[in-house]
N, C-alpha and C positions, 0 to 999 in steps of 0.2 A: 927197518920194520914198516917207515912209513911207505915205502917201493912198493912193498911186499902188497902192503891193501890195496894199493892204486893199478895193480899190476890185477889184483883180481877183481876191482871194480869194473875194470878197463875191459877185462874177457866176460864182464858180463855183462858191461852196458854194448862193447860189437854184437854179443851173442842175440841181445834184446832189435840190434838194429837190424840184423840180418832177420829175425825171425816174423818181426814187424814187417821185414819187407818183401816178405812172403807170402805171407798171410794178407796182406791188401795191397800186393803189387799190381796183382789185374784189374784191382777195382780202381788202381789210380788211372790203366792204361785203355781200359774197353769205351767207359766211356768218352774218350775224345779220337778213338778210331773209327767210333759211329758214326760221329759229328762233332764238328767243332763247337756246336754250340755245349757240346760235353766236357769241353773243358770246366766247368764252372763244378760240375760234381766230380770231375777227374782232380780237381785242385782241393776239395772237401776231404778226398781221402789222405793227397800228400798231405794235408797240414794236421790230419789224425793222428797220421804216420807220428812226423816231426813233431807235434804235441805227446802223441801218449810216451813215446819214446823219451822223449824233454823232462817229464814231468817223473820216470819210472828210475830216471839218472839224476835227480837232485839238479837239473839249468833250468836256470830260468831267466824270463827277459824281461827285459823293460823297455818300451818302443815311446819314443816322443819325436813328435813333429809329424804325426798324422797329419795333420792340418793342412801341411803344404803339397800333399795328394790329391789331386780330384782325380777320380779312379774313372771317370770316363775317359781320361787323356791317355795317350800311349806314351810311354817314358824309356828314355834307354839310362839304368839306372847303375850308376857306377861306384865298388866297394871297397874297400883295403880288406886284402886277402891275405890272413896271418895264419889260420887257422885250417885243416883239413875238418873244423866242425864247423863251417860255415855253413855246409850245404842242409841243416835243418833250418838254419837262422834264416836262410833267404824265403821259404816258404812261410814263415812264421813272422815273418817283420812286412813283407810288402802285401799288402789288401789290394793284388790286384792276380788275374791269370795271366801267365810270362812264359816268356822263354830264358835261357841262359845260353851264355857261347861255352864250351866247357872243353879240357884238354881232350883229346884224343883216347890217350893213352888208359883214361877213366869208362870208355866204351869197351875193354876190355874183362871188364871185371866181369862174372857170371851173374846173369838173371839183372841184380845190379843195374849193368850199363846197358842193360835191353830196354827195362826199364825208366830209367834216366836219360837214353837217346831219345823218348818220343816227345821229353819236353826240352832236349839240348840241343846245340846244333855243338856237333864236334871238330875240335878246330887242329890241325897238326900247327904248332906255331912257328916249326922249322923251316914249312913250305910256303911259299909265298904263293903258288896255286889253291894252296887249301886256307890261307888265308881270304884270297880273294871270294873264293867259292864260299867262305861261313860268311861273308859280307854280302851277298846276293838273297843271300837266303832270309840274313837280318833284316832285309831291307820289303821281304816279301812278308813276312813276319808282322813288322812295322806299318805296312800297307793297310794290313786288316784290323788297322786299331788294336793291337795288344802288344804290350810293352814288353822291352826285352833287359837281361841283367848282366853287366860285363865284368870282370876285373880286371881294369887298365894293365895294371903292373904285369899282369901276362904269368907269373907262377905265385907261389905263396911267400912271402916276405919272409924268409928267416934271418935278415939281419936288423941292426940296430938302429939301423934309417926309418923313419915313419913311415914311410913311402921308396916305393922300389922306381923306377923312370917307368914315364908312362908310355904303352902303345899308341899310337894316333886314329889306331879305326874305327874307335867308336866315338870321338870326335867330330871326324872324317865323317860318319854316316850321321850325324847330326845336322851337320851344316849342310849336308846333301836332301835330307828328308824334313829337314824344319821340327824334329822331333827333339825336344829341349829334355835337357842332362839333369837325372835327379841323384846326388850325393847321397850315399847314405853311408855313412862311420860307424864301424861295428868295433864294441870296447870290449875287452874282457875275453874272449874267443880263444886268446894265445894264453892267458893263465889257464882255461880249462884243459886246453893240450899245448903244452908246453914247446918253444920253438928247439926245433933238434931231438923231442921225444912222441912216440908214440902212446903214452901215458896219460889217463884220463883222470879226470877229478871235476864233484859236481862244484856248480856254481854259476853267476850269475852274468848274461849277457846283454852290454845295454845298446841299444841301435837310435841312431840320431839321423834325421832327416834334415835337411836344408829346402830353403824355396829353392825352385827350378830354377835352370841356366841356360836362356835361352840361347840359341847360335846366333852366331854373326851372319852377315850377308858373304858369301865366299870372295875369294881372295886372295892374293897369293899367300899372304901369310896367316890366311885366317884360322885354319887348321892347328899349325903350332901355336899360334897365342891361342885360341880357345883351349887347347890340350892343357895351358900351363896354367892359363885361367880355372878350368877345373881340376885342376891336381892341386894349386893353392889354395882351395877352397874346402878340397877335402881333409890335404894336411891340415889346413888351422882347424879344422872340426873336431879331428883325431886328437890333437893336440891339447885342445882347449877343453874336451869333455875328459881324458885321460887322466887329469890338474883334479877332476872333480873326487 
């Protein structure tokens, strides 16, 4: 019985995501086709999106450690990814306009990933050419002062491990660009969709922020210790708010 309701929460908290993102999918995308400086009300609309949507399904969030944000910096900001309901959480947790690297294979979706391409850069993670290539573009990205969002672990975490191994490139373009690593631990994400179901349920997500991590000077090894440096930083985050 209890399937039963979550099964039909679930077709109608999608039905509510698709129709929301219909209905102000142009207003998020015109204005920064105009000009970049449009990001700033192309970002107004996602986070209406992501809020009225949030608040019409019973999540809600809790954000701490604003504090260690100065939103003039450009940050490449790196998540634990348990969750296919992250992608409202990132709009709604960071106070800054961003970009994200995002799978490939999510540019397929209808309207969707037309949409979510003009603020992603799409990555195939099989290719080591189209790796290179979403690293170029980050870094172009990065250039113009606005910070970009990664998740290390490279798919979504469906096992038991806090943490899946980490990628190295967004590391890698830290210590290349001088642009210092901001953690942010999202708790709660995997109770509202459950790992291994497509099954929704409202409730509550809490997002924890760390001060920044600045890069080393490069190095031969500086790359994997800075990777391992912030992947420990993130697991103890996870860990230690998770207790709470």
């Amino acid at each position: 019985m209890i399937k039963f309701f979550q099964a039909i929460y679930t077709i109608y908290s999608a039905l509510l995501f698709i129709s929301l993102m219909l209905v102000l999918g142009l207003f998020m995308v015109i204005p920064m086709m105009i000009s970049e400086k449009g990001d700033r009300i192309s970002f107004f609309f996602i986070r209406a999106w992501a809020g009225i949507w949030s608040f019409l399904t019973g999540i809600r969030y809790e954000i701490q450690g604003l504090e260690f944000i100065d939103r003039k910096q450009p940050y490449i900001f790196i998540f634990n990814h348990r969750s296919f309901i992250d992608a409202p959480v990132i709009p709604m947790a960071i106070p800054q306009e961003l970009r994200a690297l995002g799978k490939k294979e999510l540019s397929k979706i209808p309207f969707f990933g037309w949409v979510v391409g003009k603020f992603a850069i799409w990555v195939d993670r099989t290719s080591p050419e189209s790796r290179k290539e979403s690293l170029a573009k980050l870094i172009t990205i990065l250039s113009k002062g606005k910070s970009v969002v990664v998740a290390p672990e490279g798919t979504r975490n469906d096992t038991s491990e806090t943490l899946l191994p980490f990628h190295k490139g967004a590391f890698r373009l830290s210590i290349e660009t001088k642009i210092p690593i901001m953690p942010m631990a999202v708790i709660g994400a995997d109770r509202i969709m459950k790992r291994g179901s497509l099954l929704l349920r409202p409730g509550k997500i809490r997002i924890y922020f760390s001060q920044a991590m600045h890069p080393p000077v490069s190095s031969d090894s500086a790359v994997l210790d800075f990777t391992d440096q912030c992947r420990n930083r993130l697991e103890a985050m996870v860990l230690a708010h998770e207790e709470e």
